[in-house]
C-alpha positions in Angstrom: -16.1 -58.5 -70.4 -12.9 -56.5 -71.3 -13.7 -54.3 -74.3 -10.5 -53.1 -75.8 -11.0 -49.2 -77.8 -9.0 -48.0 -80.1 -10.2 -46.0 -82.9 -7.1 -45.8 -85.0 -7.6 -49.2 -86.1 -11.3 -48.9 -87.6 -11.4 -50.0 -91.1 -14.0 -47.0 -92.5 -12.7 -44.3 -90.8 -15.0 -41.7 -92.6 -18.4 -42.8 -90.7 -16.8 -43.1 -87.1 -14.1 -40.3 -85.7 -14.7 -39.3 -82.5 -11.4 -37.7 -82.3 -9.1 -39.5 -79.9 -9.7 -43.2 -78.3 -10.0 -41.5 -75.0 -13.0 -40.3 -75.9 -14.1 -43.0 -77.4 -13.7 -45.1 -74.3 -14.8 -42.9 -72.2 -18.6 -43.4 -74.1 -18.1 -46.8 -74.7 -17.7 -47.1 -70.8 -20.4 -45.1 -70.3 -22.9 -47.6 -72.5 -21.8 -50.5 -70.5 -22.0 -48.8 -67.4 -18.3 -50.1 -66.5 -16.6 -50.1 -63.1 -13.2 -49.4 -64.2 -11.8 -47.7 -67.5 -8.0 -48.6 -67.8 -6.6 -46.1 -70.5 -2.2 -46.7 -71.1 -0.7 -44.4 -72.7 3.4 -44.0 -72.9 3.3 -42.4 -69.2 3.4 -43.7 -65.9 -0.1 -41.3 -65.2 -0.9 -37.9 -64.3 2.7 -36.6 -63.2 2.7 -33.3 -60.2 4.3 -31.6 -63.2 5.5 -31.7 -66.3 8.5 -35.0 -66.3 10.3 -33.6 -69.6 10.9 -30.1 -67.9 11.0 -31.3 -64.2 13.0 -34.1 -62.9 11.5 -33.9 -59.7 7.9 -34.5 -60.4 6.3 -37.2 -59.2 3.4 -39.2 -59.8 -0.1 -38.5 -58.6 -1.4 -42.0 -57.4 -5.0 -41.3 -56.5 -7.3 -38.2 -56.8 -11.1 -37.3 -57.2 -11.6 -37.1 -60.7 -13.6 -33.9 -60.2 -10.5 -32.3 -58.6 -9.9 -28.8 -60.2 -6.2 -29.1 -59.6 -5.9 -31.6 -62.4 -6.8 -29.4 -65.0 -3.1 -27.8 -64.2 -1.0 -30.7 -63.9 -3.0 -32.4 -67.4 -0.7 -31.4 -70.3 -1.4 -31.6 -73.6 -0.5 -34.5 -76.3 3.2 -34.5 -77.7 4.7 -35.0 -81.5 2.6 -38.3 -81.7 -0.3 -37.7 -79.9 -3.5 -35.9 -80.1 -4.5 -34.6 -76.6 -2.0 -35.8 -73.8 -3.0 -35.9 -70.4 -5.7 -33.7 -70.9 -8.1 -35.6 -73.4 -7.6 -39.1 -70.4 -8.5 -36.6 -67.6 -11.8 -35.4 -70.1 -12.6 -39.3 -70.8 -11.7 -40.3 -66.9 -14.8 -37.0 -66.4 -17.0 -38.2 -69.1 -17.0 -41.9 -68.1 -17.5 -40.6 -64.2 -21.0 -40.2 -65.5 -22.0 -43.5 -65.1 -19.6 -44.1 -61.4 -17.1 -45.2 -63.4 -13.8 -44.7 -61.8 -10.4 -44.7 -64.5 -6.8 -45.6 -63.8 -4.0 -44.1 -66.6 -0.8 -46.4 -66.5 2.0 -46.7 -68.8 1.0 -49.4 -71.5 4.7 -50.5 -72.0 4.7 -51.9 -68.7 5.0 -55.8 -68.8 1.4 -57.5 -67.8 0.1 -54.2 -66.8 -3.5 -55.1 -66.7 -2.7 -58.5 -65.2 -1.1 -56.2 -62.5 -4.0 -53.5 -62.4 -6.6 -56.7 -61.8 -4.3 -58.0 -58.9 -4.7 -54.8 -57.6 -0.9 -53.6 -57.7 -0.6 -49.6 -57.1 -0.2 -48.6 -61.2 -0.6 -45.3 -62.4 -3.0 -42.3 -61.3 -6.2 -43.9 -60.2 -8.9 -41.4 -60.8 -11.8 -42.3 -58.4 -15.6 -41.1 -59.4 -17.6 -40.2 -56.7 -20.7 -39.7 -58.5 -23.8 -41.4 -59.4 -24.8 -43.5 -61.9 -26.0 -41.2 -64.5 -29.0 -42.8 -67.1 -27.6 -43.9 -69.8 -30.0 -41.4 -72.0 -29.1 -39.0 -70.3 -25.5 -39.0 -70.7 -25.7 -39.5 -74.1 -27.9 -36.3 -75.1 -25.1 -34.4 -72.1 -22.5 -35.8 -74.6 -23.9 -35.2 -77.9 -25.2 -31.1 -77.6 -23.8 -28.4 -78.9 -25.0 -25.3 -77.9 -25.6 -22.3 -79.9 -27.1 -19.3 -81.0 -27.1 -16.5 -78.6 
């Protein structure tokens, strides 16, 4: 089963926005306790530092998806997007709950998931190192708000 997110293409928009599809499949991969979450966006994966301001950066192939040293190199979303780098790193976190390891890649690259399956070296491959997670629980860990004081 390949379940394909994308939350942009809903036709009653007002009853489901979850903000980005990142998130989205982050919980949807959670629900079906998936091994592998594939998100493409229009970058070759999480970069060493930022491509448009630095030519020589280069592309972080594997890391523990718990590793703090993301948080720096995940930028944020540009004219088109919502979140960038930083919403897939969140989602690649959120769907680590359930084990779930998550590779970015670049979407525009010709039979990229054919490629992913065969096992070809795409993108950042984000490995969880967790444990599953109950499904229960993740869900009220995803849903509260905390407040008050």
């Amino acid at each position: 089963m390949v379940p394909v997110i994308n939350e942009n293409d809903t036709v009653a928009t007002a009853e489901l926005n979850l903000g980005d599809n990142d998130t989205l499949a982050g919980l949807v991969s959670n629900l079906v306790e998936a091994d592998l979450m594939v998100i493409l966006t229009d970058q070759s994966g999480i970069m060493t530092a930022d491509p448009r301001l630095q030519s020589d950066a280069k592309l972080v192939e594997y890391a523990n998806v718990d590793d703090p040293e993301l948080d720096g190199r995940a930028g944020s979303g540009g004219a088109w997007g919502r979140g960038g780098m930083r919403t897939k790193l969140r989602a690649a976190r959120l769907a680590a709950r359930s084990a779930t390891s998550t590779i970015i890649a670049d979407g525009r690259v010709e039979d990229v998931l054919l490629s992913i399956r065969q096992g070809a070296g795409i993108g950042t491959l984000l490995h969880s190192k967790q444990e599953k997670v109950a499904a229960r629980k993740q869900w009220l860990a995803g849903s509260l708000r905390p407040s008050g004081s």
